[in-house]
C-alpha positions as CSV (number, residue, x, y, z in Angstrom):
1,X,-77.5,14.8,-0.8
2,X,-78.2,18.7,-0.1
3,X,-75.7,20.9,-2.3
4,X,-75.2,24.3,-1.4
5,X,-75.6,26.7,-4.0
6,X,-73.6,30.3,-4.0
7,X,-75.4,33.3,-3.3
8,X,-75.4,34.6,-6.3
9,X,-76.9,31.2,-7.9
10,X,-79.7,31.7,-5.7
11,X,-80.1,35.9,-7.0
12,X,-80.2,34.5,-10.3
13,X,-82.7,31.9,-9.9
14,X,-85.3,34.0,-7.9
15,X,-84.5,36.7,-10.6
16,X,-85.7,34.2,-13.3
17,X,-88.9,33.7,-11.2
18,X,-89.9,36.9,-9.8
19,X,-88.7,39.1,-12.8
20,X,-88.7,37.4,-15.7
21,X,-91.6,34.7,-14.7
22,X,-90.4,31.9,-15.6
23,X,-92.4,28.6,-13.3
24,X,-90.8,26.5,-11.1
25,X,-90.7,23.5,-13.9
26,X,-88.6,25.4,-16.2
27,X,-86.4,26.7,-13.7
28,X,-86.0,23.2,-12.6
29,X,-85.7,21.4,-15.9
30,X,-82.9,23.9,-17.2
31,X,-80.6,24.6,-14.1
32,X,-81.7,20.9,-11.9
33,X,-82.8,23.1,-8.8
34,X,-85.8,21.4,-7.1
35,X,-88.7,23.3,-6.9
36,X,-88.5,23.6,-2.8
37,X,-85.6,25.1,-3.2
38,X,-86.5,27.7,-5.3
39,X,-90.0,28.1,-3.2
40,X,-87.5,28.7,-0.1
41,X,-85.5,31.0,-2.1
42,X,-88.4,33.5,-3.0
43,X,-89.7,33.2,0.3
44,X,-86.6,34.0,1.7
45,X,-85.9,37.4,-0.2
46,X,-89.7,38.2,0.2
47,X,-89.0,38.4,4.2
48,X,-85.9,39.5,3.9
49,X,-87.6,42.2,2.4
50,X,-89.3,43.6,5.7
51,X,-85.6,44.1,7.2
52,X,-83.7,45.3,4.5
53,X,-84.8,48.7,2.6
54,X,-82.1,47.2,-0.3
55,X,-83.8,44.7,-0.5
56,X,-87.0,45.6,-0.5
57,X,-86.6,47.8,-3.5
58,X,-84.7,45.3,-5.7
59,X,-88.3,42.8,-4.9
60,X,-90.0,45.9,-5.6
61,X,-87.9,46.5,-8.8
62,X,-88.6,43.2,-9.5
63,X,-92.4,43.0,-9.5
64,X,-92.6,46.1,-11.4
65,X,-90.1,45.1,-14.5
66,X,-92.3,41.6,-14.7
67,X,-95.2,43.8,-14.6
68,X,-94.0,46.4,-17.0
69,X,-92.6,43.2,-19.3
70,X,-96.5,41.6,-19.5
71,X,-97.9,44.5,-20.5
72,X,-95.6,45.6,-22.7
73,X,-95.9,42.1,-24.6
74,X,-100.1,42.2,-24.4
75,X,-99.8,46.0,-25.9
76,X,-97.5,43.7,-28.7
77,X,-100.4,41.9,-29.3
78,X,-102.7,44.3,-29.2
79,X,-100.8,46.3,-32.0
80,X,-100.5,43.4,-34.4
81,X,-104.1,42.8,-34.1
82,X,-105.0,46.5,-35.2
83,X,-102.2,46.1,-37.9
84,X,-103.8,43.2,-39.2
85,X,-107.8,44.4,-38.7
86,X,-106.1,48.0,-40.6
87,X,-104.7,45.5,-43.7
88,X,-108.1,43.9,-43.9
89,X,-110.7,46.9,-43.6
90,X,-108.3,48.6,-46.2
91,X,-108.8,45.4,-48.9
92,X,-112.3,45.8,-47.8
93,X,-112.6,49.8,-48.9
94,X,-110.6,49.3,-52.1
């Protein structure tokens, strides 16, 4: 049986795919939205997105904060690596 799903359900879930990146499964596993759905969803606001300005810079918006998030998160990495290489060639000098 189809349900229908407000339009600010549907924002949220394409925001948890597009700029947070969460996959279809988790989406689907926490909130019991099939994965068509949200497929349809994205797809939606993607060509919705080559009519509407608005709406092309929120997708835009979107993209970039997912981007921006990633990196941020390998820099994270990336630091604690040199923290911990620092820590050992310092035991090493000593």
């Amino acid at each position: 049986m189809p349900q229908n799903y407000t339009p600010e359900f549907k924002k949220k879930i394409v925001r948890l795919h597009e700029e947070e990146g969460r996959t279809y499964k988790s989406i689907t596993s926490e909130y019991g939205v099939s994965k068509a759905s949200i497929s349809k969803w994205c797809r939606e606001l993607r060509e919705e997105c080559h009519t509407s300005p608005e709406s092309k810079s929120e997708y835009d918006n979107m993209k970039e904060l997912l981007k921006l998030k990633r990196e941020n998160e390998e820099l994270r990495k990336e630091n604690l690596f040199l923290k911990k290489a620092a820590a050992f060639f310092a035991k090493e000098i000593d």
